[in-house]
C-alpha positions as a Markdown table, in Angstrom:
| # | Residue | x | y | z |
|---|---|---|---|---|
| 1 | Unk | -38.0 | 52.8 | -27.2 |
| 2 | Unk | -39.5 | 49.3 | -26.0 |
| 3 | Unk | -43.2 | 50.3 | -25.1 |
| 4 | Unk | -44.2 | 46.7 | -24.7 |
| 5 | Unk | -44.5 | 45.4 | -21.2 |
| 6 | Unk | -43.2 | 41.8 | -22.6 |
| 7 | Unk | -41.5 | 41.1 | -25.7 |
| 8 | Unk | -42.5 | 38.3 | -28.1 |
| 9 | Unk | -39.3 | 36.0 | -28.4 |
| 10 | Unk | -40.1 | 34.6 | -32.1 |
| 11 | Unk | -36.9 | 31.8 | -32.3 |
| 12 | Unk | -39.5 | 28.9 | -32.0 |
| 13 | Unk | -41.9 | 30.1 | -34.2 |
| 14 | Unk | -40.8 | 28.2 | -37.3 |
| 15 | Unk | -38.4 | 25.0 | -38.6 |
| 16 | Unk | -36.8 | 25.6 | -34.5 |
| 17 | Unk | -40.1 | 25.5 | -32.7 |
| 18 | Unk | -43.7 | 25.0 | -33.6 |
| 19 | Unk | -43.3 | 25.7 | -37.6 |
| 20 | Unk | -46.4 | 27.8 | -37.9 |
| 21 | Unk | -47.2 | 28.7 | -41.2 |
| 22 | Unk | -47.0 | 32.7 | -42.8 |
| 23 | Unk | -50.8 | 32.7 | -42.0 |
| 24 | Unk | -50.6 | 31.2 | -38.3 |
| 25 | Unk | -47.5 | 33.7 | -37.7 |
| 26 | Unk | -50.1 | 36.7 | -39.0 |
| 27 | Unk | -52.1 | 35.4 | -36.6 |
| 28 | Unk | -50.6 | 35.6 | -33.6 |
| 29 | Unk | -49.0 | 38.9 | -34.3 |
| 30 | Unk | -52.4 | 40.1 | -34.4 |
| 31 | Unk | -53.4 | 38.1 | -31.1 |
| 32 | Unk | -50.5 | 40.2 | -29.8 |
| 33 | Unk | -50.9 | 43.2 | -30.6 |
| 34 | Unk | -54.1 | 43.3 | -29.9 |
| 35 | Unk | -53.2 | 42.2 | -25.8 |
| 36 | Unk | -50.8 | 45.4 | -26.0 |
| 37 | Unk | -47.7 | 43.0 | -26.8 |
| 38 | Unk | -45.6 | 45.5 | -29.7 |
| 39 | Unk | -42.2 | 44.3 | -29.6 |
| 40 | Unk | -40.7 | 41.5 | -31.1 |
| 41 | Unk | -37.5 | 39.9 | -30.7 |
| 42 | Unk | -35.9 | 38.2 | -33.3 |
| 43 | Unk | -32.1 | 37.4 | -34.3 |
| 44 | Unk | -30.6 | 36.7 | -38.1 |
| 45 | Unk | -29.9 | 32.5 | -37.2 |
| 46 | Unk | -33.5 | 32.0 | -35.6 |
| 47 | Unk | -35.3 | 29.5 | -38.2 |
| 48 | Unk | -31.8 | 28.2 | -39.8 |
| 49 | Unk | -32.2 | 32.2 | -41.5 |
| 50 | Unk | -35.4 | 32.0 | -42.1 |
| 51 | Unk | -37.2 | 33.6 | -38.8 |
| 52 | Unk | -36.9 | 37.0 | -40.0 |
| 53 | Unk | -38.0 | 36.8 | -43.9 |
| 54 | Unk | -41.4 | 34.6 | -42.1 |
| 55 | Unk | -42.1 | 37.5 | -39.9 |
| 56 | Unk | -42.1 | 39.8 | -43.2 |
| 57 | Unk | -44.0 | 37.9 | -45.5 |
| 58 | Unk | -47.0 | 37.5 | -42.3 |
| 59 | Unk | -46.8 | 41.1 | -40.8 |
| 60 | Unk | -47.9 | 42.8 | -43.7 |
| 61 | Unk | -51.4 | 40.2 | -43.4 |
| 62 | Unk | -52.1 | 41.9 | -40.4 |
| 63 | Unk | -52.7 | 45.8 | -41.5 |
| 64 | Unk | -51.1 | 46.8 | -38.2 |
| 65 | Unk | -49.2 | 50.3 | -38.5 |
| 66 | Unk | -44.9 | 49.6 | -38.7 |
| 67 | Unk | -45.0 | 52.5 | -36.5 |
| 68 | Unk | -46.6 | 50.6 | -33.5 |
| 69 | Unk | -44.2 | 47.8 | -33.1 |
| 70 | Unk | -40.9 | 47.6 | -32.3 |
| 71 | Unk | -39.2 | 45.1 | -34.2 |
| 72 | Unk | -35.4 | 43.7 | -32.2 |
| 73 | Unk | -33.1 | 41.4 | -34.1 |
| 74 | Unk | -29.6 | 40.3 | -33.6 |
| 75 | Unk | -26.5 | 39.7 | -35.4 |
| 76 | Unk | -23.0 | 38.2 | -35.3 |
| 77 | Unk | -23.5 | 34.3 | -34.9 |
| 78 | Unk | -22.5 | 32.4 | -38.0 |
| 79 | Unk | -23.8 | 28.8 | -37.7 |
| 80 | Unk | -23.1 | 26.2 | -40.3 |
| 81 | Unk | -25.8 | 26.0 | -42.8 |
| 82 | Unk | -26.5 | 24.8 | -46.3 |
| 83 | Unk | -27.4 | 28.4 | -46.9 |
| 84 | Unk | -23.8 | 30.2 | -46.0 |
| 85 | Unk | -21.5 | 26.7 | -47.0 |
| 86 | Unk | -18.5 | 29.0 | -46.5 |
| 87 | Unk | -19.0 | 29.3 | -43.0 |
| 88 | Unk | -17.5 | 25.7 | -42.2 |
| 89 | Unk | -17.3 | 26.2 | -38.6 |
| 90 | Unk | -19.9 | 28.0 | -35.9 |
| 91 | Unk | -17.9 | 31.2 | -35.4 |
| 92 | Unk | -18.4 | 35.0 | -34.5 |
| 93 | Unk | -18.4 | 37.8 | -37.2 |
| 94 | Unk | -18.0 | 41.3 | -35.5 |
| 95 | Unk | -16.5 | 43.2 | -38.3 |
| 96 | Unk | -18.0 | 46.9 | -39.8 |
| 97 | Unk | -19.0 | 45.4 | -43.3 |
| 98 | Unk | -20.6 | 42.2 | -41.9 |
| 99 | Unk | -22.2 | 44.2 | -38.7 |
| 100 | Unk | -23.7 | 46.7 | -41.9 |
| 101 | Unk | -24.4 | 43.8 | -44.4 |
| 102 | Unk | -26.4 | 42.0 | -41.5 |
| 103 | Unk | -28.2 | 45.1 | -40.9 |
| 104 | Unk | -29.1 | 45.4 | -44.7 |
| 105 | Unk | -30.2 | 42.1 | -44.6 |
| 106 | Unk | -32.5 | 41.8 | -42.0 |
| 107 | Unk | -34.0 | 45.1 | -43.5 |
| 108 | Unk | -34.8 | 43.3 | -46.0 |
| 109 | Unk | -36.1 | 40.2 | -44.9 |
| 110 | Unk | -38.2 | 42.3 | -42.0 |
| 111 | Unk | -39.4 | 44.1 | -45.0 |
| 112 | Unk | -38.9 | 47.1 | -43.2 |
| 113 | Unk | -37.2 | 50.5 | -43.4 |
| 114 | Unk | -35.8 | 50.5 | -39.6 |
| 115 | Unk | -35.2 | 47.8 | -37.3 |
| 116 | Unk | -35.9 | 49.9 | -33.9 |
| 117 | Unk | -33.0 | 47.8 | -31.6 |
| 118 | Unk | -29.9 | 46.1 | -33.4 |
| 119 | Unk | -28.5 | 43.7 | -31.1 |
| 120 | Unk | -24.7 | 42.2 | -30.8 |
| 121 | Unk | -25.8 | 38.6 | -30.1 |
| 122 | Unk | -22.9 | 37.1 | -28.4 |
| 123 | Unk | -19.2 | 38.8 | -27.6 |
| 124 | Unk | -16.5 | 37.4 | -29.7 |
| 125 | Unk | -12.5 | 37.3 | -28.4 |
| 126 | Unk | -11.7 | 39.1 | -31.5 |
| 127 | Unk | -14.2 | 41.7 | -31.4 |
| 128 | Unk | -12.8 | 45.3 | -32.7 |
| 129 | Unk | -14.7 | 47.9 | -30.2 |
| 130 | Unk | -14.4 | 51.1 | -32.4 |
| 131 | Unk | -14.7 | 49.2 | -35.6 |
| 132 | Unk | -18.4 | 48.4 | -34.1 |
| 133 | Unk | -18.6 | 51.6 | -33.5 |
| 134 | Unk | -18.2 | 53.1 | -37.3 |
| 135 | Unk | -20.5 | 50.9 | -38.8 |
| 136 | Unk | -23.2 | 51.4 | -35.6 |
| 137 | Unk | -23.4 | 54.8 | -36.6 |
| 138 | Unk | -23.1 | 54.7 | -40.0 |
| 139 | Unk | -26.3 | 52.3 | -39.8 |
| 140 | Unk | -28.2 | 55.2 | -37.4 |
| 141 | Unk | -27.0 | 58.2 | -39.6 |
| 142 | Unk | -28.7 | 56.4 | -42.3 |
| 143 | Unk | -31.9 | 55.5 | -40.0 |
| 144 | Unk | -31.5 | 52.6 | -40.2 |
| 145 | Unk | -31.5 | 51.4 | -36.5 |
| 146 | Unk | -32.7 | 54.0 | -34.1 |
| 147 | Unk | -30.6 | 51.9 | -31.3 |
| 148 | Unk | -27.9 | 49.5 | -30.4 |
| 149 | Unk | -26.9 | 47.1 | -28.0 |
| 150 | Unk | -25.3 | 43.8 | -26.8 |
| 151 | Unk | -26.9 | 40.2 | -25.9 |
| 152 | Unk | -25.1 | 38.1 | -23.5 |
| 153 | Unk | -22.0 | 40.4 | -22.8 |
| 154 | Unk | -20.4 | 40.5 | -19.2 |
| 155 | Unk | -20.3 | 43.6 | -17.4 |
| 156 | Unk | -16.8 | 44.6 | -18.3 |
| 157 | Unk | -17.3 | 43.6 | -21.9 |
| 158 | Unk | -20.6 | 46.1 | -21.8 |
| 159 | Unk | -18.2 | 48.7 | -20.7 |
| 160 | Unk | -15.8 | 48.2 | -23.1 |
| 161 | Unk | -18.0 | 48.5 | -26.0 |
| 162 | Unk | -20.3 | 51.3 | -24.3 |
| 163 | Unk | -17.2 | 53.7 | -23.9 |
| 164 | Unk | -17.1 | 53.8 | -28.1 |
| 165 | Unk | -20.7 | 53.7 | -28.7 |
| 166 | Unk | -23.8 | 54.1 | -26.5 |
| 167 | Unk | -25.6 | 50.7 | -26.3 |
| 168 | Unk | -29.5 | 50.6 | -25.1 |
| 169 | Unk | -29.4 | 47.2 | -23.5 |
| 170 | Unk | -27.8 | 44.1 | -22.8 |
| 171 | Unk | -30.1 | 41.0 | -23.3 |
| 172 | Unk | -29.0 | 38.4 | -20.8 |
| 173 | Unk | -30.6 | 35.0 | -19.5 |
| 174 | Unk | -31.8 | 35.5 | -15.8 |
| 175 | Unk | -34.3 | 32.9 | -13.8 |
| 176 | Unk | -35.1 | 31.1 | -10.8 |
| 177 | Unk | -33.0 | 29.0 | -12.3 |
| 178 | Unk | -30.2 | 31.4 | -13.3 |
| 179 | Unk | -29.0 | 33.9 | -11.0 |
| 180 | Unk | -25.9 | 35.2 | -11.9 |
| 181 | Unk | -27.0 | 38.7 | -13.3 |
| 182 | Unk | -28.3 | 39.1 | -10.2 |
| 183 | Unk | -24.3 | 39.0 | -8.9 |
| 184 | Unk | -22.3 | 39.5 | -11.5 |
| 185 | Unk | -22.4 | 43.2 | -11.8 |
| 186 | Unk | -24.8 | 43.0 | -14.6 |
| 187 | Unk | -27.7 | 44.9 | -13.0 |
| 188 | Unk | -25.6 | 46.9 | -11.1 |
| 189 | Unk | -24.3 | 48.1 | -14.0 |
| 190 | Unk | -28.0 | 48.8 | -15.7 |
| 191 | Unk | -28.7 | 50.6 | -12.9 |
| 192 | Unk | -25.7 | 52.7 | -13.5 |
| 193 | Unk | -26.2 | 53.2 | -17.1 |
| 194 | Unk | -30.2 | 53.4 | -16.9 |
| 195 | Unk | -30.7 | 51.1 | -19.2 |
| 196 | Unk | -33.6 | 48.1 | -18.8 |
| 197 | Unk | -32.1 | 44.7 | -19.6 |
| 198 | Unk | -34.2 | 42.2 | -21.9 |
| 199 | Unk | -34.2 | 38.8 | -19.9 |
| 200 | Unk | -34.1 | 35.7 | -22.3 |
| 201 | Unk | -35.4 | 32.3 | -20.5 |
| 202 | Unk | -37.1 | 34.4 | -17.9 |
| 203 | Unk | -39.3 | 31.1 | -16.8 |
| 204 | Unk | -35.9 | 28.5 | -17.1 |
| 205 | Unk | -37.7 | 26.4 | -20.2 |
| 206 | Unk | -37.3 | 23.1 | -19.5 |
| 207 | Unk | -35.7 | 23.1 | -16.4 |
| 208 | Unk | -38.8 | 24.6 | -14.4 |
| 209 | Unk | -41.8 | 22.8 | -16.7 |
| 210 | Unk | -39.8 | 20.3 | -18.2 |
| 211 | Unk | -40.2 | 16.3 | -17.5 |
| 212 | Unk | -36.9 | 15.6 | -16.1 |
| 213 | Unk | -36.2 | 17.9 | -13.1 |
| 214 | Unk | -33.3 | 18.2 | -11.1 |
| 215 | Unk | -34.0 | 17.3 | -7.0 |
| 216 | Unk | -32.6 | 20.8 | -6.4 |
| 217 | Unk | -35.5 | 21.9 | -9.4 |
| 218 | Unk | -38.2 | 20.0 | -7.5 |
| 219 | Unk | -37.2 | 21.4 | -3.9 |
| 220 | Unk | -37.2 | 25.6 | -5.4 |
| 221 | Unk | -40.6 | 24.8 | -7.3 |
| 222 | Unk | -42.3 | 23.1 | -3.8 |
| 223 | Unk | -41.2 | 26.2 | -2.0 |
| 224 | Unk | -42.6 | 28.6 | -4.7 |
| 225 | Unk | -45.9 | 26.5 | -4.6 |
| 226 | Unk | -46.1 | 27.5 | -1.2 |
| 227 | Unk | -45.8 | 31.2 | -1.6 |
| 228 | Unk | -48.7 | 31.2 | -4.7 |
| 229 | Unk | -50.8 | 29.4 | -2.2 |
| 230 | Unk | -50.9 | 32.7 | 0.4 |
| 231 | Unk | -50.1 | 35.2 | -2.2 |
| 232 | Unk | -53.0 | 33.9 | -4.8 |
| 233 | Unk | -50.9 | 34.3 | -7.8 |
| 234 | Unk | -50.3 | 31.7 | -9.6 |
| 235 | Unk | -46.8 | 29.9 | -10.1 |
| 236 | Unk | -45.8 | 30.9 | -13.6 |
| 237 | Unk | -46.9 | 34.7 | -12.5 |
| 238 | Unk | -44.7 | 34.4 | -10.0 |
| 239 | Unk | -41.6 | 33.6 | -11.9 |
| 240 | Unk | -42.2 | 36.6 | -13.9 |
| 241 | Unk | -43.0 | 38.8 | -11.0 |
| 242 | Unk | -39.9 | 37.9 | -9.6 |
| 243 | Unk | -37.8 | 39.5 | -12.3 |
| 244 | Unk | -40.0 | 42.2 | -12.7 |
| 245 | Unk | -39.7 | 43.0 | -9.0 |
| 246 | Unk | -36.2 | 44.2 | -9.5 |
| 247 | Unk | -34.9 | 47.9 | -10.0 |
| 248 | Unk | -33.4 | 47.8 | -13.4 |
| 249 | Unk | -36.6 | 47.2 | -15.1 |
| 250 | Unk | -36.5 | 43.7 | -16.4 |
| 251 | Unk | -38.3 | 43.0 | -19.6 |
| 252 | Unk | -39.2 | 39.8 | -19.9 |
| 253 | Unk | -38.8 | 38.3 | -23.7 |
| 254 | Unk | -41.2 | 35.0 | -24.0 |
| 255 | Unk | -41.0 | 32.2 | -26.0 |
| 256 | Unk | -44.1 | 30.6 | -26.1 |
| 257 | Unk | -46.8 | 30.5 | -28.9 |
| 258 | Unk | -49.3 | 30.3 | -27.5 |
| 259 | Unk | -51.8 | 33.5 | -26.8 |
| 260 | Unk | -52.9 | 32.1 | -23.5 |
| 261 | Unk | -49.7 | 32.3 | -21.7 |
| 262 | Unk | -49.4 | 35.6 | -22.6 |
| 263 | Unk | -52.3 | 36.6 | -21.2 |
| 264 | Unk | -51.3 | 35.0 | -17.9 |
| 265 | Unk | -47.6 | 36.1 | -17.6 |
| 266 | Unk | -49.2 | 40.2 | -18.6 |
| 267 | Unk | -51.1 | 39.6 | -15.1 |
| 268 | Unk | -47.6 | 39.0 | -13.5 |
| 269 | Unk | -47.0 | 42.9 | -14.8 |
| 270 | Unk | -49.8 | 44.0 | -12.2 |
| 271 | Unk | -48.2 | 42.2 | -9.7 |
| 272 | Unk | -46.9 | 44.0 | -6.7 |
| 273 | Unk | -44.4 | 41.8 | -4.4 |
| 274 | Unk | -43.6 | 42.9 | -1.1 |
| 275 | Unk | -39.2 | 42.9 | -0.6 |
| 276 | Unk | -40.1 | 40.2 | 1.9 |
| 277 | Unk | -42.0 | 37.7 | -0.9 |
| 278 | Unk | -39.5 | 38.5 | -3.2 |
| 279 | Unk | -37.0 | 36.8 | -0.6 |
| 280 | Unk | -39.2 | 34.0 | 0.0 |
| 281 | Unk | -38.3 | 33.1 | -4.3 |
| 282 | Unk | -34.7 | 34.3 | -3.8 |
| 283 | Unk | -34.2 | 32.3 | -1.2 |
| 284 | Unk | -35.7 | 29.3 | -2.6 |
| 285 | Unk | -33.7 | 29.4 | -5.8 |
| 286 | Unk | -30.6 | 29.8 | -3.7 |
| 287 | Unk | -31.4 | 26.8 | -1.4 |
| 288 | Unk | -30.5 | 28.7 | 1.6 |
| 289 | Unk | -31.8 | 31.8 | 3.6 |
| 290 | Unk | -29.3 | 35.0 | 2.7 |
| 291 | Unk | -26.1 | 35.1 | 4.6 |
């Protein structure tokens, strides 16, 4: 389903991020595409609503085929917004009609006939599994999502949901920075299933490149230094080859705008660490040797 080796994280493309303009977005679709970058990761919030509908205005200005993307968006979070005043307080909608509605919309906005992977953003308390579950297939019976899956769900709330409906992926936030995936049962359990888990944060934002690092931050980073100095690759490779290092199949979705960086962190997909390398950056974002 994904084909790209990275996904293109879009949240901080507009009013949230950089605010490029329709044109600018066209642009670096393009810039994309053309490095072999075809998926895109988007959710119905990113942009205070407006991510989604930017992304369908520019991708039409780039004459690149529907059929050789893959277009990701999420549902579920309600934030408060002059646009939806009912929704007074940040809450979770899980329901069939909203889980269709938001489907509908995005459709819409996307300007697009299918959305290739419908996501579950976050797991709410209330959540009604085989409720999910009607309007999921109703939505794939109709074509339009050819998959769906979960962001940010624990293991046994992955389960829960997977024993009503088959979900392709669970997008989770694992870094140097962030381990617990590693732990937690989460890629244990892709292994299981066979499914390749999209990693949000893969590079830890702020906390790795960021002005104000932790000691802790500072110590992991001198030790990673070391191992780019004798491997050759350079540092921000290495955070990526880390992740892609490990069984499940990581895919990596990036935030950045800018095309460089993604030039660099596509290197990190030719990169081949040895088990014993990849320790050297476990170890160093443990703080200790393994036990």
């Amino acid at each position: 389903m994904i084909k790209s080796p990275l996904i293109a994280g879009v949240m901080k493309w507009g009013q949230w991020g950089v605010k490029l303009s329709i044109d600018e977005v066209s642009t670096l679709i393009k810039e994309l595409y053309d490095l072999g970058i075809t998926a895109f990761d988007h959710a119905d919030i990113y942009g205070d609503y407006e991510e989604e509908d930017r992304f369908g205005q520019a991708f039409p200005k780039t004459g690149i085929d529907r059929k050789n993307i893959q277009l990701i968006t999420k549902f579920g979070i309600r934030m408060i917004s002059e646009k939806y005043p009912q929704d007074y307080i940040k809450h979770y909608n899980t329901t069939k009609e909203h889980l269709i509605a938001s489907a509908e919309l995005s459709l819409k906005k996307l300007d697009t006939d299918y959305l290739d992977v419908f996501l579950l953003h976050r797991p709410s308390p209330l959540m009604h599994p085989e409720e999910i579950a009607e309007g999921v297939e109703q939505l794939k019976a109709d074509g339009k999502i050819l998959a769906f899956g979960v962001s940010n769900f624990t293991p046994s709330q992955f389960d829960l949901l997977n024993s009503y409906t088959p979900l392709y992926t669970n997008q989770v936030e694992a870094s140097i920075a962030h381990l617990d995936p590693f732990t937690d049962g989460t890629f244990d359990q892709a292994l299981k299933y066979n499914y390749r888990p999209m990693i949000w944060s893969p590079m830890a934002g702020g906390q790795v490149f960021g002005d104000d690092k932790s000691d802790e931050m500072l110590a992991i980073i001198s030790e990673i230094n070391e191992l780019s100095l004798t491997t050759g690759h350079p540092f921000d490779q290495l955070l990526l080859a880390f992740l892609l290092h490990h069984p499940a199949g990581l895919i990596p979705v990036l935030g950045t705008t800018k095309t460089e960086r993604y030039k660099s962190a596509l290197q990190a997909v030719d990169i081949k660490l040895t088990d014993k390398e990849w320790f050297e950056i476990w170890s160093a974002a443990l703080g200790s040797e393994v036990a």
